[in-house]
C-alpha positions in Angstrom: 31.0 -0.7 -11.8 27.2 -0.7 -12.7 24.9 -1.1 -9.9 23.2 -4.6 -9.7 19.6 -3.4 -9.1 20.0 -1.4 -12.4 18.9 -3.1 -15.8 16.7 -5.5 -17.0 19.4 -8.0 -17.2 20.4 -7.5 -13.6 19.5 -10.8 -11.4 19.1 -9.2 -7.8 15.5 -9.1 -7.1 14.4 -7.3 -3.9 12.5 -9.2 -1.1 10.3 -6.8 -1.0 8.0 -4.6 -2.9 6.8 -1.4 -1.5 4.3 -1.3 -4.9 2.3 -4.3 -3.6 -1.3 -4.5 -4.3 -2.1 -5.5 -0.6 0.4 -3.4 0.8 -0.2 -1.7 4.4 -3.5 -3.7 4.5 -3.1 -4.5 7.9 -6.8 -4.2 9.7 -7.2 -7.1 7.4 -4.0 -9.1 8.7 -4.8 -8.1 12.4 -8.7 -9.6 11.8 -7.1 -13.1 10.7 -4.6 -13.4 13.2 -6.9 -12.7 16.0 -9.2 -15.5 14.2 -6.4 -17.6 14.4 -4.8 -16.8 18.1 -9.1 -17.7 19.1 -8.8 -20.8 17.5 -5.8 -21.6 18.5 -7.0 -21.2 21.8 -10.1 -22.5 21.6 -9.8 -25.3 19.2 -8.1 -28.7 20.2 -6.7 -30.8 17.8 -5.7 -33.8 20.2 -4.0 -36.2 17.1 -6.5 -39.8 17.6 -9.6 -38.0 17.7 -11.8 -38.1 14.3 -14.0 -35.1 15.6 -10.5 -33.1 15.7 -10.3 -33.2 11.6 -12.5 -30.5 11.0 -10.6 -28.8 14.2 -7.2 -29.3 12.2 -8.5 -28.5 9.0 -10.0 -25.0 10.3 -6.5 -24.3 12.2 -4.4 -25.4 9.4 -6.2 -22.9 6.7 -6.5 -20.3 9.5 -3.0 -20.0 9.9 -2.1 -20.6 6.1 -4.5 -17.4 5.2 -3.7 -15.2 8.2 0.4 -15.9 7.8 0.2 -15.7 3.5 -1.9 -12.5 3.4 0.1 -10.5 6.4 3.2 -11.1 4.4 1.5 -9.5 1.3 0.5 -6.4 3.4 4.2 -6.3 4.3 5.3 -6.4 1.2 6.8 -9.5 0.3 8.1 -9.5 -3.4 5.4 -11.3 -5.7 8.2 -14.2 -6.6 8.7 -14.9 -2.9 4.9 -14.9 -2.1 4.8 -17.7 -4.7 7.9 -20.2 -2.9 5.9 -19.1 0.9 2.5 -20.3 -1.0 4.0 -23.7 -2.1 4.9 -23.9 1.4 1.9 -23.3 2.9 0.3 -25.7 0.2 2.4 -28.8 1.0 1.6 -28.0 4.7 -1.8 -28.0 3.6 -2.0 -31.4 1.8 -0.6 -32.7 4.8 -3.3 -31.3 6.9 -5.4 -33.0 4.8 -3.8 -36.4 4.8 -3.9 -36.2 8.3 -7.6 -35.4 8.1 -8.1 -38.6 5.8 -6.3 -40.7 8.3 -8.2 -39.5 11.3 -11.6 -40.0 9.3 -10.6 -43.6 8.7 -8.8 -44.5 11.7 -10.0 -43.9 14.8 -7.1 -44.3 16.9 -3.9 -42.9 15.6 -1.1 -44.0 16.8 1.5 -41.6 18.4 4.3 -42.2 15.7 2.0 -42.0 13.1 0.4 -38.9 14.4 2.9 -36.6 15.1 5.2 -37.1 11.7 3.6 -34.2 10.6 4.3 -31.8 13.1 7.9 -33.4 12.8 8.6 -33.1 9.2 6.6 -29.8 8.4 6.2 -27.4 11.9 9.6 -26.0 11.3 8.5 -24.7 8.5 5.5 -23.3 9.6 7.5 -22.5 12.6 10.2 -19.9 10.5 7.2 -18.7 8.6 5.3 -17.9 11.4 8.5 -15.9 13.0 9.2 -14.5 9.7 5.7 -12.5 9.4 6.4 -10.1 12.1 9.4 -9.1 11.2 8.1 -8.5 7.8 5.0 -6.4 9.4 7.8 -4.6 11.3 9.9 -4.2 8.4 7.1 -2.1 6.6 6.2 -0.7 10.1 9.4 1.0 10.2 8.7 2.8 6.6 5.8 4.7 8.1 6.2 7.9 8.7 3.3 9.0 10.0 0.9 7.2 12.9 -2.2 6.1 11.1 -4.6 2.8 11.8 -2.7 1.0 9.8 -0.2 1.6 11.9 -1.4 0.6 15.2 -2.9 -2.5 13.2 0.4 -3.7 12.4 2.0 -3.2 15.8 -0.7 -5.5 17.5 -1.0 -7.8 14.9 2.8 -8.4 14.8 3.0 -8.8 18.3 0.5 -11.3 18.3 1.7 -13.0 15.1 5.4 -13.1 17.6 3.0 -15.6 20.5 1.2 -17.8 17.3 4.8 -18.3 16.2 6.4 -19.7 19.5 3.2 -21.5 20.1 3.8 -23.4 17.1 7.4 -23.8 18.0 6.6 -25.5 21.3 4.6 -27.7 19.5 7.6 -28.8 17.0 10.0 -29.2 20.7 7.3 -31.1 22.1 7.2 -33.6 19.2 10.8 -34.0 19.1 11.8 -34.6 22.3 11.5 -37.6 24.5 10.2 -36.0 27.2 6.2 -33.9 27.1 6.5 -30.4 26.9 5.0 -30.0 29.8 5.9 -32.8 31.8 2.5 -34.5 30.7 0.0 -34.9 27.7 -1.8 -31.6 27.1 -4.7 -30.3 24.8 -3.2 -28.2 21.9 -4.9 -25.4 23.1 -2.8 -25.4 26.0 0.5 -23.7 23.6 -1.6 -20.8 22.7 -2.2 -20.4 26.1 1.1 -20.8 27.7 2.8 -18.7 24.8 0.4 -15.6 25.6 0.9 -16.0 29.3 4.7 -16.0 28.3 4.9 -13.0 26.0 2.9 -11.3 28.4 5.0 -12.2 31.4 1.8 -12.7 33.0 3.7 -16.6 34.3 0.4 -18.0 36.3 2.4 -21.2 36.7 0.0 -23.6 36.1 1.6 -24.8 33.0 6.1 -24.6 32.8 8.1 -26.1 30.7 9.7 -29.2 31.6 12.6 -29.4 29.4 16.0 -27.2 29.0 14.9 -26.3 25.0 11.7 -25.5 26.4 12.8 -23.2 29.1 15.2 -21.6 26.8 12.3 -20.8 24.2 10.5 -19.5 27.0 12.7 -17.0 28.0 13.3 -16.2 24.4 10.0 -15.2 23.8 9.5 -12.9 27.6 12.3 -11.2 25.9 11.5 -10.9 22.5 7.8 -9.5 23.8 9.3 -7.1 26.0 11.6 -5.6 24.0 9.5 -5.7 21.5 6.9 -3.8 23.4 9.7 -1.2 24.5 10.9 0.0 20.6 7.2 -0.1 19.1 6.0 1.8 22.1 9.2 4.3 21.6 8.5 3.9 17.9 5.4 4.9 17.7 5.3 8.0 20.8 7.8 9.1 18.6 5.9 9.2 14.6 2.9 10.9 17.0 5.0 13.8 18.2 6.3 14.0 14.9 3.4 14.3 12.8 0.9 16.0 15.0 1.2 19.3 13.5 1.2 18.1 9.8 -1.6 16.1 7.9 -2.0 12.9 8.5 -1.4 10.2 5.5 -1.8 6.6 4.2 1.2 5.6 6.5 
């Protein structure tokens, strides 16, 4: 029986593509997604406020750029760059919509302001959550510890908070009760998703519902095992490769 990834006729295509352009780029991903976790933490993009469209226009091309191009230093396949692009666009053009409204309407009201968080975070949401694990993916093909290396450790680690914060965001909008309890700036899900991946837990901001608490824990997890296997990981391509020549990664 011939083997489906041989031919030119052969309709398996690989997800990813170790001969990408961008590939291993990953100071480059690491310097947009700390752009992005600063905005995100800095920027508040309270829905009813017109000086919050530029706010949501910066975020919204910030986290387009940062999760698009990190996927291309992973490797993503050209074909499936294209179907995350068109995602990324249409959240885009809502952004924008959004913008519009804000610009003509002062005061938005709460159904009208959070549709797009409803109908497109969870997209944003799996993309977000996808791009580590694509950084890791390629991380785990190095065989050596270079910069690019240790750039696509922290960035994916990072890239792991930006993802949950966006998912608290997409539970807060869909449930009847806040979050938190109470109205908060957007800023505050950055924050709270860093204190949580850190297992820092301050305690002035907990989650007040049970999908909440469970995403919570899900992510003290994720970010400590996480922290565990690259740690090992990496230890491990050091004592390896100390007595040989160092490479690309």
């Amino acid at each position: 029986m011939p083997d489906r990834t041989d031919g030119p006729t052969s309709r398996y295509r690989p997800l990813f593509d170790d001969a990408s352009r961008r590939l291993d780029s990953f100071g480059v991903a690491l310097v947009l997604t700390l752009f992005l976790l600063i905005t995100l933490l800095l920027v508040d993009t309270v829905l009813g406020r017109i000086d919050s469209a530029v706010a949501l226009g910066v975020t919204g091309l910030s986290t387009a750029l940062t999760l698009q191009y990190s996927l291309q230093a992973s490797g993503l396949a050209g074909r499936y760059q294209v179907m995350v692009a068109i995602a990324v666009g249409i959240g885009l053009m809502a952004n924008l919509a959004l913008i519009i409204m804000r610009v003509m309407q002062s005061d938005i009201p709460d159904h009208q302001g959070r549709w797009e968080v409803r109908a497109l975070g969870p997209v944003w949401v799996l993309i977000a959550l996808l791009t580590p694990l694509a950084s890791n993916r390629r991380l785990l093909k190095h065989r050596r510890v270079s910069l690019n290396t240790l750039f696509a450790a922290v960035a994916s680690y990072l890239q792991i908070a930006i993802g949950f914060a966006l998912l608290y965001q997409v539970i807060d909008s869909y449930s009847s009760e806040p979050f938190f309890g109470r109205a908060v700036p957007s800023t505050v899900y950055m924050y709270y998703s860093l204190t949580t991946i850190s297992t820092l837990g301050f305690g002035d901001f907990t989650a007040a519902t049970n999908l909440g608490r469970a995403a919570s824990v899900t992510e003290a997890l994720m970010g400590q095992i996480y922290l565990v296997i690259v740690v090992a990981m990496l230890v491990g391509l050091f004592i390896g490769s100390r007595d040989t020549k160092p490479d690309r990664g």
